[in-house]
N, C-alpha and C positions, 0 to 999 in steps of 0.2 A: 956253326952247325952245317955239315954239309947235306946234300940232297940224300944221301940213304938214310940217314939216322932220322929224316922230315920227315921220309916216307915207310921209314917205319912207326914212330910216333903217328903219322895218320894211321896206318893200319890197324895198330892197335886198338886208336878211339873206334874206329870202322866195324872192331871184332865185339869190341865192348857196346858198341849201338846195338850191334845184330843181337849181341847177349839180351839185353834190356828186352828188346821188342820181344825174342822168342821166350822170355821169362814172361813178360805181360800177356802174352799169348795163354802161355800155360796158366795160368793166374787165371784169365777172364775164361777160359775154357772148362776147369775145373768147377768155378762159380756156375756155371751156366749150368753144368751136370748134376754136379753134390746138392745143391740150394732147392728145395722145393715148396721152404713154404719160410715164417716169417722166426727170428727167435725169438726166446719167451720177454725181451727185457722189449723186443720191440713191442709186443701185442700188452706189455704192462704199461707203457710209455703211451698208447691209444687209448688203457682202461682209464688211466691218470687222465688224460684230456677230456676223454669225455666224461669224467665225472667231475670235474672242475666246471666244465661246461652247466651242464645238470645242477649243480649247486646255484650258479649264478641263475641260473635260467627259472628253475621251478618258481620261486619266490616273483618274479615277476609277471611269472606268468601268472600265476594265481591271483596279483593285485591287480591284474588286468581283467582277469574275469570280473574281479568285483565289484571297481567301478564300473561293468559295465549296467551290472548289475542294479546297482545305486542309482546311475542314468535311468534305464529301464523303470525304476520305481516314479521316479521326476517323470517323464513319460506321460505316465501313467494320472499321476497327478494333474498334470497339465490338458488331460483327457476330462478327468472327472468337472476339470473347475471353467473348462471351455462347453461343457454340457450341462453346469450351471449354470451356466452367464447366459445358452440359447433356451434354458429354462424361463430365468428371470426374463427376460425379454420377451418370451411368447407368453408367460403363463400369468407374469405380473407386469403385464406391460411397463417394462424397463425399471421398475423400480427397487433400484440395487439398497436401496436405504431402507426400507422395509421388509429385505430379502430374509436375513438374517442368519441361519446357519440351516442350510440344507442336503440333505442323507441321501445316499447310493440310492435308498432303497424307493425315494420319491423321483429321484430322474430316471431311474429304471421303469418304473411304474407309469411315468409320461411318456417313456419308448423315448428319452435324451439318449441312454446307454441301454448297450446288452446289455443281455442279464447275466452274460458271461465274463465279466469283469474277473479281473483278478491279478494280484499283487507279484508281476514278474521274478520278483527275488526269489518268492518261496513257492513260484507255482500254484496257490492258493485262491479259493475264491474269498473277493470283497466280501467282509461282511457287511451289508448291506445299511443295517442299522448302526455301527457304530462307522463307517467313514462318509465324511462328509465334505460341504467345504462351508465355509463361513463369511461370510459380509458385513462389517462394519455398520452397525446400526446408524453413527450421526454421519458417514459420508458414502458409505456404498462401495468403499475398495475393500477388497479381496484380503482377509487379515491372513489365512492358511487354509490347509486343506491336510484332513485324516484320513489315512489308507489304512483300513485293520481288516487280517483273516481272520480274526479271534486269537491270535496269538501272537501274531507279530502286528505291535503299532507303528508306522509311519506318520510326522508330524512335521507336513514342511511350509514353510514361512514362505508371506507372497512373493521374496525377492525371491525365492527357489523356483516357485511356480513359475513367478514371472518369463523370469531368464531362463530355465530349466534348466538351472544346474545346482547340482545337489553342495550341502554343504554337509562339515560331519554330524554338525548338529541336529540336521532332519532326520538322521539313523537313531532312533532310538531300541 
């Protein structure tokens, strides 16, 4: 191959580069002009995600409310049976063994709790007379304690109160 025939073969590729660029020019030019907004298969390809999103999402979000919920009642409980126990101690000088099962509406009435009590889950007031907490008549521990607004019963076992953490069984 001699040197013309090289330096035409370069030229060529030389003509054929400049082609490319002035072709991607015209390309990236025309986009930049024509294009003003998105097309339909992209903005359905964002409806698609975020409803895929939304599906997985909703569902946990709502069981997160409702433990929190749950908590909130344990709480609640663990209020009532700590306002017991400074009952028993001030009212019956400590005697958890004779305690026996004692009513919203008696620690209220000692000024142990407000009389704004009320059952977190449902927004409701304690009914007074039916929640209580109860004491083991032959050792003085803590058997559970009843949260009721008149419609909705809460019934949680001392390991609940204890520890405060709800189990599913205290949902009734």
């Amino acid at each position: 191959m001699n040197q013309v025939q090289v330096a035409e073969m370069v030229g060529e590729v030389e003509v054929k580069e400049a082609g490319k660029q002035s072709f991607m020019k015209r390309v990236w030019a025309k986009m930049g002009k024509d294009e003003k907004g998105f097309t339909l298969i992209e903005l359905l390809a964002v409806l698609v995600i975020i409803a895929i999103i939304a599906v997985i999402a909703i569902p946990l979000i709502s069981n997160i409310i409702n433990n929190s919920r749950v908590s909130a009642d344990v709480s609640s409980a663990r209020q009532v049976y700590d306002a017991a126990r400074l009952y028993v101690t001030g009212e019956k000088n400590g005697d958890f063994k004779g305690a026996g099962t004692i009513t919203v509406k008696t620690l209220i009435d000692a000024k142990y709790l407000e009389t704004s009590v009320s059952l977190p889950s449902t927004k409701q007031a304690l009914d007074s007379a039916a929640s209580n907490v109860k004491f083991a008549a032959t050792s003085g521990d803590l058997e559970g304690v009843v949260l009721s607004d008149g419609k909705v019963t809460r019934d949680y076992t001392a390991d609940e109160v204890l520890k405060a953490t709800p189990t599913k069984a205290g949902n009734k």
